[in-house]
C-alpha positions in Angstrom: -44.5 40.0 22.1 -47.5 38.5 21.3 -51.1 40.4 21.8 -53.9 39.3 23.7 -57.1 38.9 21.3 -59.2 42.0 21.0 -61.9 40.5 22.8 -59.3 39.2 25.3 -58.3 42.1 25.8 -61.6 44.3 27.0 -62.6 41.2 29.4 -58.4 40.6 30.4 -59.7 43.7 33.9 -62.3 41.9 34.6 -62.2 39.7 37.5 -65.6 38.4 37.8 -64.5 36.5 34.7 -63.0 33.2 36.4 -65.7 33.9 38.7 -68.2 33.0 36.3 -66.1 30.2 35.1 -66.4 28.1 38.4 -69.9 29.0 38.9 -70.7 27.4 35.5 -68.0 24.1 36.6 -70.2 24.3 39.7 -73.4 24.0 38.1 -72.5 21.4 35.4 -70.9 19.0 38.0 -74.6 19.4 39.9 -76.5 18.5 36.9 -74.3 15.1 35.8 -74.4 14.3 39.7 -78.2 14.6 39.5 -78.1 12.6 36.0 -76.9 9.8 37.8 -79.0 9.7 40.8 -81.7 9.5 38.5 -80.3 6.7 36.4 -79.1 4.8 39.5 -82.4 5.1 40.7 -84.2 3.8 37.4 -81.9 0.5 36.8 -81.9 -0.2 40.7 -78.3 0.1 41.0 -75.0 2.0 40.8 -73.8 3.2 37.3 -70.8 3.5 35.5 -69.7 7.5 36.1 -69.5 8.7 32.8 -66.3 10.9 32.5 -66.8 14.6 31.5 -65.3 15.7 28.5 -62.0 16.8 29.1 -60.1 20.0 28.1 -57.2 19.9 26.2 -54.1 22.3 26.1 -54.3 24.8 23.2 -52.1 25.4 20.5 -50.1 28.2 20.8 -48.8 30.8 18.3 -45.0 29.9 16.7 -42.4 30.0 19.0 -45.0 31.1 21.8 -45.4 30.2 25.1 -47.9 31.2 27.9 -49.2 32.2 31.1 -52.6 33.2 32.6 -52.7 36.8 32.5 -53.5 37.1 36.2 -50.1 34.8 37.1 -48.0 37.6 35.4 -48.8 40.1 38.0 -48.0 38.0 41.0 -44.8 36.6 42.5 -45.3 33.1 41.4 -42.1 33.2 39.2 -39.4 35.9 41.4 -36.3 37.4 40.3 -34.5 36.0 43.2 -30.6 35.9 43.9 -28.7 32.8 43.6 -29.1 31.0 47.4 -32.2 33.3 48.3 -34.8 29.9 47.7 -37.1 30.3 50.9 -39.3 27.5 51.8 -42.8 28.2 51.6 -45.8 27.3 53.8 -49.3 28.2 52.7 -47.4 31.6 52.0 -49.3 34.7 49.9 -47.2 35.8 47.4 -47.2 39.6 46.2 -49.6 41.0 43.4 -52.7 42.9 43.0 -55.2 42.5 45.3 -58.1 41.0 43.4 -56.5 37.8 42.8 -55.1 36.3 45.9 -52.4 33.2 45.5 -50.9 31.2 47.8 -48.5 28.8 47.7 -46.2 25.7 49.7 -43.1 25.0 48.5 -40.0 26.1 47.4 -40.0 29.3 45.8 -39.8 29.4 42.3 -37.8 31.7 40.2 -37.2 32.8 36.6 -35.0 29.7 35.7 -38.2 27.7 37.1 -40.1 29.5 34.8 -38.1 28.8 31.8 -38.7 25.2 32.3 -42.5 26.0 33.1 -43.1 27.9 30.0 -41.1 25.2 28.0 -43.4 22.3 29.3 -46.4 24.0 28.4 -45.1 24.6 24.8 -44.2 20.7 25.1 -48.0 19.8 26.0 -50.3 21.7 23.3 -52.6 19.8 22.4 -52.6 16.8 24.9 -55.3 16.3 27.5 -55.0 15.7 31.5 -53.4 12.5 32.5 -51.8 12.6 28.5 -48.1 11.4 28.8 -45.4 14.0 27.8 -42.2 12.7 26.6 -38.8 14.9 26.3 -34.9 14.1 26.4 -32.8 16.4 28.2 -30.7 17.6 25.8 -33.2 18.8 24.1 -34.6 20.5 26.7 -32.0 22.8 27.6 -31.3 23.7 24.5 -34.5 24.8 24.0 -34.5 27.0 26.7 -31.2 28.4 25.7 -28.7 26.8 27.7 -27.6 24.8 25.5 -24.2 25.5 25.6 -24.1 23.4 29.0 -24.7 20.2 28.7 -22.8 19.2 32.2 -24.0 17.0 34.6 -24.4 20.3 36.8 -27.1 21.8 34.1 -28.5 18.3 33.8 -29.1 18.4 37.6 -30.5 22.1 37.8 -32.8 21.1 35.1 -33.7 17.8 37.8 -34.1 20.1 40.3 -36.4 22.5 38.7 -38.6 20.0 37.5 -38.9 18.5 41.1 -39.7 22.2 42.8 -42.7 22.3 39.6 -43.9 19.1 40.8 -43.8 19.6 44.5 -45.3 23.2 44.5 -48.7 23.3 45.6 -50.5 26.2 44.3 -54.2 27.8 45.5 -55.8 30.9 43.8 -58.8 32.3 45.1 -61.3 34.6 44.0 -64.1 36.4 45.8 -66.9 33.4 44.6 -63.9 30.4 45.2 -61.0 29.1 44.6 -59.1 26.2 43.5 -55.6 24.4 43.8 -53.5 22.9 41.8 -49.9 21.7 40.9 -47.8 23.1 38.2 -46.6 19.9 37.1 -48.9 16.5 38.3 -46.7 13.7 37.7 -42.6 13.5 36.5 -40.8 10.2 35.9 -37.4 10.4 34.3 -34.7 7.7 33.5 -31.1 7.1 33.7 -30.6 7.7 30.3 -31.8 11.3 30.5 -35.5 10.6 29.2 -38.4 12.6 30.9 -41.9 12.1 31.0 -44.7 14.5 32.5 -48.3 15.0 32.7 -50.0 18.2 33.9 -52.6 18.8 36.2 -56.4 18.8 35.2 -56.9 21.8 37.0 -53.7 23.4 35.0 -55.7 22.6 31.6 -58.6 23.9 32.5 -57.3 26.9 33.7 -55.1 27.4 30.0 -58.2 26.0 28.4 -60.4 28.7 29.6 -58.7 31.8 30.6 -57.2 34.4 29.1 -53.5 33.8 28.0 -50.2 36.5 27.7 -48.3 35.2 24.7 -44.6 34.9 25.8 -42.0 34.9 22.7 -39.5 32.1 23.7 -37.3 32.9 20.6 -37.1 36.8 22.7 -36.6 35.3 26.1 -33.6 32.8 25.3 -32.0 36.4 24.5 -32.5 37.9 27.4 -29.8 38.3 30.1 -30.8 39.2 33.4 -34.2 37.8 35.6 -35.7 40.7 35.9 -36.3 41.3 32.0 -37.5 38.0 32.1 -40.3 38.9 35.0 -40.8 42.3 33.2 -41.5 40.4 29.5 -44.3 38.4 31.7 -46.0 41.1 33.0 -45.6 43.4 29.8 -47.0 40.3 27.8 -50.0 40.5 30.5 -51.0 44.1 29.3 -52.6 45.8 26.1 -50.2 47.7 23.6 -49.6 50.9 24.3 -48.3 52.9 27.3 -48.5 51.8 30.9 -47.1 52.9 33.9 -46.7 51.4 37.5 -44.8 52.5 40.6 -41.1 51.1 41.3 -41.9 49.8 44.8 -44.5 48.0 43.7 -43.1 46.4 41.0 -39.9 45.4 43.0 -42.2 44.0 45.3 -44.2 42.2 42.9 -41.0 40.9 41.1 -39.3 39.7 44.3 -36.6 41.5 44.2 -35.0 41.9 47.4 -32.1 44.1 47.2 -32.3 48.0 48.4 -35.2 49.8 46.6 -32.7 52.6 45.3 -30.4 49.6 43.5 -33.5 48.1 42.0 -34.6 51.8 40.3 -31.3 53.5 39.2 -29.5 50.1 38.5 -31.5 46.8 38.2 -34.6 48.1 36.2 -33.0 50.7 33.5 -30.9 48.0 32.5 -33.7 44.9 32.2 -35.8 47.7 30.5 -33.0 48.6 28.4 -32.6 44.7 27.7 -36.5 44.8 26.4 -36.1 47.7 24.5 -33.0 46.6 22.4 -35.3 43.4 21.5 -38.1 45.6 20.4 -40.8 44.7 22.8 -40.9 48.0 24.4 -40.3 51.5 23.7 -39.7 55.1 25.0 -39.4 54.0 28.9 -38.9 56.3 31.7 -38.1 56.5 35.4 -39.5 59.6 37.4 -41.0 60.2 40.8 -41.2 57.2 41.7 -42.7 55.4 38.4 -41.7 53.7 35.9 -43.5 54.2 32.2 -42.7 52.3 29.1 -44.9 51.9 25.7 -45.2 48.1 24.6 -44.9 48.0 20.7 -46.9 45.5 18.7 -45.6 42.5 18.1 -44.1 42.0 14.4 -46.2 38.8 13.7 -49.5 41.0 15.1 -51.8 41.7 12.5 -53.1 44.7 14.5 -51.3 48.1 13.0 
């Protein structure tokens, strides 16, 4: 798993941080609306707007993709059962309490974020509005599922891709908030041929916050959806040992079935799934918690 940067790290439990961020977006978007008054009111008419500069995605570590730290400890992505899709309407989802999201749409789940996490590895580098193009194919086997290339997987990839686009997502903080959608715009053809471009707000938000590193070559191994939520969240922490109660976590994780399945059964065997791929080590289960010690990443420079 890749590791936060040291100084991403210290500032990664500190909420005020995108705080500060739209206070600043706030004040910058006052001063050019002030610029142009006063040009508009020098020539004696209306100006051209001068477009900001615009962020770009950034380029990501080999084989990396990424979330915002403070997405990996919500319900955005669930490990929900096959037929359990609920339809959302302005509905908060699960996670700690200083960052509150909402959302209205389908609900997504960890095959949802597979295809997420591969369209943002598809747009390093381009800006808001930039076209992205990808085939299919292509696409699934990048995400593993390869193996299927039937018009069912090519559908279920359709289908994903549509919930991405329709989702409407707010996050709000104690100074503001802001909404976005995970995907902005999707065309596609009948030869299989895809196009996308993300959201500004999207951008921004991986331009300027601080990112968990999510090893894709890792998460095409891994078997069940709950590893896949717990490699998120794990990828959202520092090395070293961390512990958080069971309930929480299964609530966090959308997991719906009986609390005592999710701790003797569902979690000792995603945990066991992380383990065998070397991104955790030495986990436990007592009273009610569950522990674990995440292990550097082998292409981390830190010891």
């Amino acid at each position: 798993m890749y590791e936060l940067w040291p100084e991403q790290q210290i500032a990664c439990s500190i909420p005020s941080r995108a705080h500060a961020i739209l206070k600043r977006r706030s004040q910058e978007a006052a001063e050019r609306e002030s610029y142009r008054n006063a040009i508009e009111a020098e020539v004696g008419h209306p100006s051209t707007e001068v477009t900001p500069a615009q962020y770009k995605f950034p380029f990501l570590p080999m084989m990396a993709s990424a979330m915002p730290t403070q997405w990996t400890r919500t319900g955005l992505f669930s490990n929900l059962k096959k037929g359990a899709r609920r339809t959302l309407k302005n509905q908060i989802l699960e996670g700690r309490s200083d960052c509150l999201v909402r959302m209205s749409g389908e609900e997504l789940d960890m095959y949802d974020n597979d295809v997420f996490l591969h369209t943002i590895q598809l747009s390093q580098g381009a800006s808001p509005g930039e076209m992205t193009f990808f085939e299919r194919s292509a696409f699934l086997r990048a995400i593993g599922r390869g193996s299927d290339l039937s018009s069912e997987s090519y559908r279920r990839l359709h289908d994903s891709m549509e919930r991405l686009a329709s989702a409407i997502i707010f996050v709000q903080g104690r100074l503001g908030g802001e909404s976005f959608r995970l995907i902005d715009k999707l065309r596609w053809g009948v030869g299989g041929q895809y196009s996308i471009e993300m959201d500004t707000e999207i951008v921004s938000i991986f331009s300027n916050e601080f990112l968990a590193f999510i090893d894709m070559d890792v998460r095409v191994r891994l078997k069940s959806p709950l590893a896949k939520y717990l490699q998120n969240y794990i990828a959202g922490h520092q090395v070293g040992s961390h512990g958080i109660g069971c309930e929480k976590l299964r609530v966090w994780s959308g997991s719906r079935g009986r609390p005592r399945d999710f701790t003797c059964r569902a979690l000792p065997s995603a945990l066991g799934e992380l383990e065998d791929e070397g991104v955790i080590r030495g986990w436990s289960i007592a009273e009610g918690t569950v522990r674990w010690t995440r292990v550097p990443h082998t292409k981390s420079k830190k010891p």
